[in-house]
N, C-alpha and C positions, 0 to 999 in steps of 0.2 A: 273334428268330429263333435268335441263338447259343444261348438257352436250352435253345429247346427241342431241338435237338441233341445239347447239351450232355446232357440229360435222356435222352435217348436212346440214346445212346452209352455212359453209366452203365449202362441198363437191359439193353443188349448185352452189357457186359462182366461183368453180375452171371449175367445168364442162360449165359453161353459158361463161367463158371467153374464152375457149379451141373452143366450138361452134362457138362463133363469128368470131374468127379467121380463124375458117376454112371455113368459107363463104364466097363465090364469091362475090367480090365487081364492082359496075361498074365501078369503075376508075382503077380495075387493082390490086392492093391491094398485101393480101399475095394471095389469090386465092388460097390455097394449095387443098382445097377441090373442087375446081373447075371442068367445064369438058374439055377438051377436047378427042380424041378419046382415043387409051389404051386399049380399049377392056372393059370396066370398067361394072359394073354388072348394073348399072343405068343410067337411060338420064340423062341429064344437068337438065332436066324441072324436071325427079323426084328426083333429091339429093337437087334440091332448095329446094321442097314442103316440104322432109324429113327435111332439117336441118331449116327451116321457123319452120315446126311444134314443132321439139326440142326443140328449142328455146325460144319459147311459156311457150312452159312445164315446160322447166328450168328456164325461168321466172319467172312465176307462183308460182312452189317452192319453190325461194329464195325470194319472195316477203314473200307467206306466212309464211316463216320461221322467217322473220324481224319482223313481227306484231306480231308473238307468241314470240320471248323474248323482245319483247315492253311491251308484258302485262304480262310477266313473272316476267320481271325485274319491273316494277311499284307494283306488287301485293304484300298486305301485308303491304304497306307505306300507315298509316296513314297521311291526312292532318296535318300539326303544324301549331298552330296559335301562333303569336307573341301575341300577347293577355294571351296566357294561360300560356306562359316560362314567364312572368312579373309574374302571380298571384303564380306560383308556387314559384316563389324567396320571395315573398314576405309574412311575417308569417301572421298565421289565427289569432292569438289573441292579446291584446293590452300587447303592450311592457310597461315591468316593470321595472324601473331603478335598479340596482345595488346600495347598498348601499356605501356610502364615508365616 
């Protein structure tokens, strides 16, 4: 099960890097995803809204992928108290010398 999470959450953070890149930035950027004319099948105004809302998404995904093996990985660890590794070293009944 952590695998496959694991697997996922990979696949979240390759896709949300891939996103970001290809977003129009105001300074100019990579702008691969940008518009200008081309004939291209979308306005400028809607490939922003599209890769904004991706984005989101893919956000969202790789967020909630982080908190599910946060608590994947923490489950099943008992607390240890340094308290309890003392008494455990230490025997239950009264020591009996060895005869000389």
């Amino acid at each position: 099960m952590e695998t496959l999470v694991l697997t996922i959450h990979i696949l979240f953070a390759l896709a949300l890097v891939i996103v970001v890149l290809l977003q129009r930035s105001e300074g100019g950027g990579l702008g691969i995803g940008g518009g200008g004319g081309g004939g291209g099948f979308m306005t400028a105004r809607g490939t922003a809204s599209l890769m904004t809302r991706l984005t989101t998404i893919l956000a969202v995904g790789f967020f909630s992928t982080t908190i599910i093996l946060a608590i994947m990985a923490g489950a099943g660890n008992a607390p240890v108290s340094i308290v309890d590794e003392v008494l455990r070293e230490i025997p239950a009944g009264p020591v009996v010398p060895t005869g000389k």
